[in-house]
C-alpha positions as CSV (number, residue, x, y, z in Angstrom):
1,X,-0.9,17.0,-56.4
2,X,-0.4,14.2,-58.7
3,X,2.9,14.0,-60.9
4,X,3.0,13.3,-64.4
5,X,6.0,12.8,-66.8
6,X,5.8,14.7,-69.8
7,X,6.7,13.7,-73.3
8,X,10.7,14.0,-74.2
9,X,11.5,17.6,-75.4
10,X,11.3,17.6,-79.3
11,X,8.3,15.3,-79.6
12,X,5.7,16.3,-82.2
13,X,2.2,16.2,-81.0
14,X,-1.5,16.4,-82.7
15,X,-5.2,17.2,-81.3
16,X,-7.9,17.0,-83.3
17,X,-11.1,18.5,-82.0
18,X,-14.0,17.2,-84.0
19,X,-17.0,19.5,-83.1
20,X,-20.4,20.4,-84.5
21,X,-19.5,23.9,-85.5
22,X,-15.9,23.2,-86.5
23,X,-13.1,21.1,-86.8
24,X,-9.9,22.0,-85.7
25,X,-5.9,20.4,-85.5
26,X,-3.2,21.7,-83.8
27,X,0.3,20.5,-84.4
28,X,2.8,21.1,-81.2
29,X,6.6,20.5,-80.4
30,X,7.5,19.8,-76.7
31,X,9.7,22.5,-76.0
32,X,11.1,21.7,-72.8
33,X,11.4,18.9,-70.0
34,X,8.4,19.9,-68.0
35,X,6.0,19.4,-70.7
36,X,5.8,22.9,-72.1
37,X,4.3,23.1,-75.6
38,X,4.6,25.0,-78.5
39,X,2.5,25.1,-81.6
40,X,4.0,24.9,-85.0
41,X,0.4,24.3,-87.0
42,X,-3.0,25.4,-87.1
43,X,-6.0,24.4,-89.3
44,X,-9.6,24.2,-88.5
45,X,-12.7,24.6,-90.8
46,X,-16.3,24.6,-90.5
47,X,-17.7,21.3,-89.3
48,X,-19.7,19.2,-92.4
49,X,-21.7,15.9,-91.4
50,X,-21.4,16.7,-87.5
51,X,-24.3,16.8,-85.3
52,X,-23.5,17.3,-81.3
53,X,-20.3,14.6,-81.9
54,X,-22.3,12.2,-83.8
55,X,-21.4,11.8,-87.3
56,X,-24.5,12.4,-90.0
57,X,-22.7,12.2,-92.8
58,X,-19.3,10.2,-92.9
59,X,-18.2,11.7,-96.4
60,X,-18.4,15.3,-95.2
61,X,-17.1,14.8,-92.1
62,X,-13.8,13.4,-93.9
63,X,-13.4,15.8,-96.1
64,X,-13.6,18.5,-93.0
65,X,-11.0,16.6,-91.2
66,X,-8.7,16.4,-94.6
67,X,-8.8,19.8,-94.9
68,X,-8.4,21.1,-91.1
69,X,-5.3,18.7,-90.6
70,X,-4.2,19.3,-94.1
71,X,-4.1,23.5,-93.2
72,X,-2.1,22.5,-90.1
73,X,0.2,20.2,-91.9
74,X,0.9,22.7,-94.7
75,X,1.8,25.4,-91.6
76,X,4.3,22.8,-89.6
77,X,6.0,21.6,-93.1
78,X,9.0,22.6,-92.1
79,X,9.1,21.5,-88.5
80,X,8.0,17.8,-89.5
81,X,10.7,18.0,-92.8
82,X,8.0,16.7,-94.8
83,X,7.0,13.8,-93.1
84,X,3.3,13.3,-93.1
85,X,0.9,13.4,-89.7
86,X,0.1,10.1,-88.7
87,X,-0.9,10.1,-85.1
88,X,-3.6,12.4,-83.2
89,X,-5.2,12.9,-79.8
90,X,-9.2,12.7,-80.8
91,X,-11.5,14.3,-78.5
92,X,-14.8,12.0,-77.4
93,X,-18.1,13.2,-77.5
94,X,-19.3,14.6,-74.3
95,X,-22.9,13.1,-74.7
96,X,-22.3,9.4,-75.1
97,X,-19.5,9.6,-72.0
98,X,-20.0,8.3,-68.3
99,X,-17.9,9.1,-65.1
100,X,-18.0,7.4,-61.8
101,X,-15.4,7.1,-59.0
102,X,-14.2,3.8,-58.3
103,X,-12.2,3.2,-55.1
104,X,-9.2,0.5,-55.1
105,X,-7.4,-0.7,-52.2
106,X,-4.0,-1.9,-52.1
107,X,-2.7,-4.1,-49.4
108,X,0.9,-2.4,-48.4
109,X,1.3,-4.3,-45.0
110,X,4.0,-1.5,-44.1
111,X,6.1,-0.9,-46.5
112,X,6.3,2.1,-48.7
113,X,3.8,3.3,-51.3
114,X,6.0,3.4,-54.8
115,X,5.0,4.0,-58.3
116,X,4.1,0.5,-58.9
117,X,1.6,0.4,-56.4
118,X,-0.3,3.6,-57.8
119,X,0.2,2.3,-61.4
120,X,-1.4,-1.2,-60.1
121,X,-4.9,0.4,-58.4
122,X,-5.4,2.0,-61.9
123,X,-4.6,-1.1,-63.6
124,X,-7.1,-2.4,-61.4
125,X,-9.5,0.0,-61.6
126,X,-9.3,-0.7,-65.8
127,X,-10.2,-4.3,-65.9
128,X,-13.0,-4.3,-63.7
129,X,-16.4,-4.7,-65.8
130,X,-18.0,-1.5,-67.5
131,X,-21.7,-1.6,-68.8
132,X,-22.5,-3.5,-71.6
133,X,-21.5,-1.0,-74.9
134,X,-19.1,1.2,-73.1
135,X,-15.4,1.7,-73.9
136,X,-12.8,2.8,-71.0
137,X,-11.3,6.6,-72.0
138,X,-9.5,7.6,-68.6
139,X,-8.6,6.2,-65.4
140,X,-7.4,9.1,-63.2
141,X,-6.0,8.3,-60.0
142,X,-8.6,11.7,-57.8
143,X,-7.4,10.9,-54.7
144,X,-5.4,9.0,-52.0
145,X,-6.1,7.7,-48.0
146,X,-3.7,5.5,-46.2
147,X,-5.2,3.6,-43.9
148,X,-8.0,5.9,-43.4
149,X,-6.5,9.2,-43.5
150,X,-7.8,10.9,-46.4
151,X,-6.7,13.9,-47.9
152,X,-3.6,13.0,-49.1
153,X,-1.7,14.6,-51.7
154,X,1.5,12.8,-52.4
155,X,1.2,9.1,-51.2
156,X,5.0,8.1,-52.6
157,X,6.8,7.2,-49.9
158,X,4.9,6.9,-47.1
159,X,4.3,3.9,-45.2
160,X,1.0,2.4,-43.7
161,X,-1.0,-1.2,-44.2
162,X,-3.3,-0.1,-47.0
163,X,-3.7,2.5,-49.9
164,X,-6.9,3.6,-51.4
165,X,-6.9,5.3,-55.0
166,X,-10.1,6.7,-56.0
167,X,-10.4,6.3,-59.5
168,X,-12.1,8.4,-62.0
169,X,-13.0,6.4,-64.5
170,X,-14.7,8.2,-67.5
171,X,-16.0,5.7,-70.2
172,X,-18.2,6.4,-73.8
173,X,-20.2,4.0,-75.8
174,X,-18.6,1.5,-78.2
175,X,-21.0,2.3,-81.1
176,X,-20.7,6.7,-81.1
177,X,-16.8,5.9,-80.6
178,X,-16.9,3.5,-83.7
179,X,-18.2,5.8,-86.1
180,X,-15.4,8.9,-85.4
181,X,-12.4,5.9,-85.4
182,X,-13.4,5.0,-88.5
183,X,-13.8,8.6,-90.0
184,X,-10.4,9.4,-88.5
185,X,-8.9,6.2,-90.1
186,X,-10.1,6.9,-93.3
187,X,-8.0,10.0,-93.0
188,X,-4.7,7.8,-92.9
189,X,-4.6,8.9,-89.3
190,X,-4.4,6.6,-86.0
191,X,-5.7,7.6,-82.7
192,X,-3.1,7.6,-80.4
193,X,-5.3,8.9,-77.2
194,X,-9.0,9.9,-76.1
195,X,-9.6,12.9,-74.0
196,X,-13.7,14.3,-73.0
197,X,-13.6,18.2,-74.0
198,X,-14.2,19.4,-70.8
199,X,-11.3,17.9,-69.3
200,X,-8.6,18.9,-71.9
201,X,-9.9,22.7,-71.6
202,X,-9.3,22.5,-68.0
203,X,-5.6,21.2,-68.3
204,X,-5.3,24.1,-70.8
205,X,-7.0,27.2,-68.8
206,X,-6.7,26.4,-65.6
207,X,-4.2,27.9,-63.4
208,X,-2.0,25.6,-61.0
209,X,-4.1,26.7,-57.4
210,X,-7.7,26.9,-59.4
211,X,-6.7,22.9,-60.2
212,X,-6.1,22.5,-56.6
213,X,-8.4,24.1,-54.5
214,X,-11.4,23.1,-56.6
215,X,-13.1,24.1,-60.1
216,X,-15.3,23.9,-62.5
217,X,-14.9,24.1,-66.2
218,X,-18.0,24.4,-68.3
219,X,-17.4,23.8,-71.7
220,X,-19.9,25.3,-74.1
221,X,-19.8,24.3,-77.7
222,X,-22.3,24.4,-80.6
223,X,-24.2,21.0,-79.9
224,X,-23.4,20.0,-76.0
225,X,-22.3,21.9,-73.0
226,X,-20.2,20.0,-71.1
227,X,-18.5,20.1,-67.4
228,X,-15.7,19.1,-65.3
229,X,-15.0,19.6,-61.8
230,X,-11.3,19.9,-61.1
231,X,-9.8,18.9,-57.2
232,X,-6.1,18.3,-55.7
233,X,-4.7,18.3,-59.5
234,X,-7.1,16.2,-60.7
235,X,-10.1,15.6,-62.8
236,X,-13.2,14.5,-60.4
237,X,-15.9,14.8,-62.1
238,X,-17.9,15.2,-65.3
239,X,-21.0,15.3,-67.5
240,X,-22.8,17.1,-70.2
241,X,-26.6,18.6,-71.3
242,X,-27.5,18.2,-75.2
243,X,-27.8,22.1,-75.1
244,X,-25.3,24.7,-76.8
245,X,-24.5,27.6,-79.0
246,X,-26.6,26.2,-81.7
247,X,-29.5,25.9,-79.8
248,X,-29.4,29.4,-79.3
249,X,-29.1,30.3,-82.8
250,X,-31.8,28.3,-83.9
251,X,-34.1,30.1,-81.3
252,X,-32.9,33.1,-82.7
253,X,-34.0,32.2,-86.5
254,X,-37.4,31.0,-85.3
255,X,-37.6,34.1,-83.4
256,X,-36.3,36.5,-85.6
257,X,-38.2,34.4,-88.9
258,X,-34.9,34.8,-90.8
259,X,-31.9,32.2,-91.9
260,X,-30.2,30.1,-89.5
261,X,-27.1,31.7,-91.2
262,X,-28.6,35.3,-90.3
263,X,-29.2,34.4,-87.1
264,X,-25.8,32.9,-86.5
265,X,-24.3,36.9,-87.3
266,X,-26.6,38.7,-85.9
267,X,-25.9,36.7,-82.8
268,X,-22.3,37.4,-82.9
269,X,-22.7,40.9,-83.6
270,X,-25.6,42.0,-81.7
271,X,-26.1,39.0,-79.2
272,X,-25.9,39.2,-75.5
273,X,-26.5,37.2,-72.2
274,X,-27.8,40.4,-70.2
275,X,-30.5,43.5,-71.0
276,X,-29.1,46.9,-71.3
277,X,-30.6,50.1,-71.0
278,X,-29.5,51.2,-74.7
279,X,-31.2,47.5,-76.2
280,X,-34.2,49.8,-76.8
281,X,-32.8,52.6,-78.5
282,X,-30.7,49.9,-81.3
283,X,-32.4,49.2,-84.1
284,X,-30.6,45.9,-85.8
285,X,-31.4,45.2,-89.7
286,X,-33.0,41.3,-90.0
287,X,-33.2,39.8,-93.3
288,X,-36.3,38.0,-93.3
289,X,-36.7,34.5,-94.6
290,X,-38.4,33.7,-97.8
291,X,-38.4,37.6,-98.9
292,X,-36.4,38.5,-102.3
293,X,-36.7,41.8,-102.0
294,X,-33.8,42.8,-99.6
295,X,-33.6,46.3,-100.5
296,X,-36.7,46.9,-97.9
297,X,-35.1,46.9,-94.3
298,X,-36.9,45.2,-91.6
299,X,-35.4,46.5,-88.3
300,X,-36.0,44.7,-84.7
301,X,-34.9,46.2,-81.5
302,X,-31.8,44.8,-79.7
303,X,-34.0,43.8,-77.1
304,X,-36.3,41.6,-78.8
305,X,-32.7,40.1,-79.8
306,X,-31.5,39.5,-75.9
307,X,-35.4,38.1,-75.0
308,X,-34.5,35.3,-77.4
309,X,-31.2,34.3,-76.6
310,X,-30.8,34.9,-72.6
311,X,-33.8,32.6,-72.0
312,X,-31.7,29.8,-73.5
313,X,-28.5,30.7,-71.8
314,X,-30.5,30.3,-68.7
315,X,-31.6,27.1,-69.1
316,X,-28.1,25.6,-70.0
317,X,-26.7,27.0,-67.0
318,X,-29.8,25.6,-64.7
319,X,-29.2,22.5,-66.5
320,X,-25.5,22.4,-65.6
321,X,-26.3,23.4,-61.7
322,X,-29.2,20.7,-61.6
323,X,-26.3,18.3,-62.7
324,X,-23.9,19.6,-60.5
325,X,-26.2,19.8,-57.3
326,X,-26.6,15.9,-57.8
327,X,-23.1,15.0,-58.2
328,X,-22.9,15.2,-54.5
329,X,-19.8,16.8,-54.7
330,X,-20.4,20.0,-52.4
331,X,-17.4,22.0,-51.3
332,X,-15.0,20.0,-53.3
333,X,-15.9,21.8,-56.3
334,X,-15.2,25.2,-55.4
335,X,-16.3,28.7,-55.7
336,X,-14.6,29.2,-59.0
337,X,-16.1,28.6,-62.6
338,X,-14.3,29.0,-66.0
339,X,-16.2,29.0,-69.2
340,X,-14.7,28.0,-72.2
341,X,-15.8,27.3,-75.9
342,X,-17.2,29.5,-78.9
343,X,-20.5,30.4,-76.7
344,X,-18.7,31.3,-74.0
345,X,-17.8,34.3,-75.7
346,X,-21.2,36.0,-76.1
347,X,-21.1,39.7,-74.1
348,X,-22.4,39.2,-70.4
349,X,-22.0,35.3,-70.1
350,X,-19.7,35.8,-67.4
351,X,-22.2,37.9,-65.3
352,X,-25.5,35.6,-66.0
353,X,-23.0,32.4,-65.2
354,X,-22.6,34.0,-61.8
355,X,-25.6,34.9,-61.1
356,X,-27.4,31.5,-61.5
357,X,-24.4,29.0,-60.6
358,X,-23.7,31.8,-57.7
359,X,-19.7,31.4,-57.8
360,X,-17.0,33.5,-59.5
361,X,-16.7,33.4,-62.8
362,X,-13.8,33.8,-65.6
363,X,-13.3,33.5,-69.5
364,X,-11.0,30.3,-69.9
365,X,-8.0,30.8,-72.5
366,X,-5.0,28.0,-73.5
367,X,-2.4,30.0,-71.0
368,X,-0.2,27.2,-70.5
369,X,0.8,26.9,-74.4
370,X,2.8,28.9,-76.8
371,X,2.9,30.2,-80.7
372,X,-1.3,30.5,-81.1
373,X,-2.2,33.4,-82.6
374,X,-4.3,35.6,-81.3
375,X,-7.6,34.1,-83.7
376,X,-6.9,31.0,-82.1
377,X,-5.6,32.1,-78.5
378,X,-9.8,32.7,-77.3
379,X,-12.3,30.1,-75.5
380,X,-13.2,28.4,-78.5
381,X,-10.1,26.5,-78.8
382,X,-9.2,25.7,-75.3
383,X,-10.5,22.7,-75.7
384,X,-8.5,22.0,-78.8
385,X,-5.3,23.3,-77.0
386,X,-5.9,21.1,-73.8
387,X,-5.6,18.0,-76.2
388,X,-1.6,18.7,-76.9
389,X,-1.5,18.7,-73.2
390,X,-3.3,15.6,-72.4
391,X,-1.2,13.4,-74.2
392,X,1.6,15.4,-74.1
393,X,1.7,15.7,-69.6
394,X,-1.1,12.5,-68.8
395,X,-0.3,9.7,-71.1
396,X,0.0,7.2,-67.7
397,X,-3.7,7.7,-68.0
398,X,-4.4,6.1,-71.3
399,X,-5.9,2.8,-70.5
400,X,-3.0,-0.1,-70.3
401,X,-3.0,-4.1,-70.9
402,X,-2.4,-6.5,-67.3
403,X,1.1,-7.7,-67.5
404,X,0.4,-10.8,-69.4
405,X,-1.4,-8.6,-72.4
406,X,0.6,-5.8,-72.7
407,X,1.3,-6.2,-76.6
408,X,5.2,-5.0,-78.2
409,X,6.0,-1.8,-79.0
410,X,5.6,1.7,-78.3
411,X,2.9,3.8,-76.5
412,X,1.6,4.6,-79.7
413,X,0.8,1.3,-80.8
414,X,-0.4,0.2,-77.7
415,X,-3.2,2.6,-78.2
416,X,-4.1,1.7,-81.3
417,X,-4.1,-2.0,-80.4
418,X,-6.4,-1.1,-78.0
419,X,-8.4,1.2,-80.2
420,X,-8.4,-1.5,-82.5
421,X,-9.5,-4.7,-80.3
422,X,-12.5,-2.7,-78.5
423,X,-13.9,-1.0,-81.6
């Protein structure tokens, strides 16, 4: 498993998740030496001028961010003594980001593998060409072979005449990035780190063996399910469909001919993945759209309800084993699945999850971080939690300058540097 150094004890840490059904900034301490987190502030409101990460409407989409890291701000006053936010971990959008391994090979002509050595395949790994339009987010060092032998966990401190690293290297394009950097700016914020949403709710749901011995974290939010495939510690893998929780309620307005915010409750109320023998027998109250008389009920079947939305659930998960099937990945991805994100929570997901992707499937939660309440402690911010953890526990994997480039200063302003020069 591959070791990261965690931020000193006493660091304050923000994530902002920037989402197309809401916005959402937590505001953590580093509690310990090993990286353990607790949160001191919590804000999130419902997402204005966002479509599936892209931003529609920059006005609205500031003001949503003003107030979500105002609310969090306001709740950590008295940890941060008054001294405003200034630096957050932004997640990217899962549609306009790309991830392919890249192998490096070091020349160690016998002597021992250090620290340098890794640090230099990813350095490596980063300066090599990307497509045109792309921008570099991660560079995770997935695996190790020594002269052949793959397989290995740990390569510190063995011996042998050459290293591979397989990088993961997951970039985005320049032009979706630039629009969120300069929303987030305009906040008197700076980026400080980048981090796809799949992979920062893995590091925050996963268990130590389910990172090890292989899984998959499906990530479904309101405009994009997304994916990552988890291996020996690391991140190997990812994508994304332009399918989510939205989708599903807009089927269920056109179904139902009522308001896409009608739909939106009667899907959290009434909705489910899977039939029942009751669906039938319920009878569920539909406002219908355009009629002013309310007083009149118009009742639907739970049924009819279930027809509408498990059809769609269906195709996002076919979607996401299509994707995965052509990854190539095979047994390295397990037999384990853990859904996260808002949808995720609709009654029988886990059940219809297994049946199509045909592995074992589980409700994803931030386990490995303390102080959320319990309205913020579900699926639908794991994502938001995992962020905290990324740049709190894998800040070597931020992208770095060559020797001769590395600018002054701090981590911090090394990233925005960087932020800066590519967008």
């Amino acid at each position: 498993m591959i070791k990261h150094k965690p931020k000193p004890k006493g660091t304050i840490i923000a994530a902002l998740d920037i989402g197309s059904v809401k916005v959402a900034c937590f505001i953590g301490r580093v509690i310990d030496d090993i990286g353990g987190i607790e949160v001191i502030g919590i804000g999130h409101v419902a997402a204005r001028g966002i479509k599936a990460g892209t931003m529609t409407d920059m006005l609205q989409a500031e003001e949503s961010i003003r107030q979500a890291v105002h609310a969090a701000e306001t709740m950590a006053a008295t940890e941060m003594k008054g001294y405003p936010l200034r630096d957050v971990v932004v997640n990217v959008p899962s549609m306009y980001s790309e991830c392919h391994k890249n192998p490096i090979d070091i020349a160690m002509l016998g002597h021992e593998v250090g620290e340098g050595d890794i640090r230099r395949a990813i350095q490596r790994a980063q300066k090599q060409e990307h497509a045109e339009g792309q921008t570099l987010v991660h560079a995770i060092a997935a695996g190790y072979a020594i002269d052949g032998h793959r397989g290995i966990e740990e390569p510190r401190g063995m011996a042998g005449q050459r290293l591979r690293v397989d990088v993961n290297i997951v970039t985005a394009e320049s032009a979706a990035l630039t629009n969120i950097a300069r929303c987030v700016e305009r906040t008197q914020l700076d980026i400080e780190a980048l981090c796809i949403p799949p992979y920062a709710a893995g590091l925050s749901s996963l268990v130590a063996d389910e990172m090890d011995l292989g899984c998959t974290v499906i990530d479904m939010g309101g405009g994009v399910t997304s994916f990552a495939v988890f291996r020996e510690g690391s991140m190997i893998h990812a994508g994304a469909i332009p399918l989510g929780g939205t989708h599903v309620t807009n089927d269920v307005a056109r179904g139902l001919n009522t308001r896409v915010q009608e739909a939106e409750r009667i899907k959290i109320l009434y909705g489910s993945a899977l039939t029942s023998s009751t669906d039938d027998s319920e009878l569920i109250d539909v406002p219908q759209l355009g009629e002013e008389d309310e007083t009149q009920p118009n009742h639907v079947p739970r049924s009819y309800l279930v027809s509408i939305i498990q059809p769609r659930l269906e195709e996002i998960f076919e979607m996401v084993r299509a994707r995965l099937d052509d990854s190539g990945l095979g047994a390295a991805m397990g037999r384990r699945v853990v859904l996260t994100g808002g949808t995720a929570q609709t009654p029988g997901m886990r059940d219809l999850a297994g049946m199509i992707l045909g592995k074992q499937v589980r409700l994803g939660r931030p386990v490995r971080i303390k102080g959320l309440p319990d309205a913020v402690s579900g699926p639908a911010f794991a994502a938001t939690a995992g962020l905290l953890h990324y740049v709190c526990e894998r800040s070597d994997e931020l992208p770095r300058y060559g020797r001769g480039d590395a600018p002054e200063g701090s981590m911090f302003e090394r990233a925005r540097r960087w932020l800066r020069e590519n967008w």
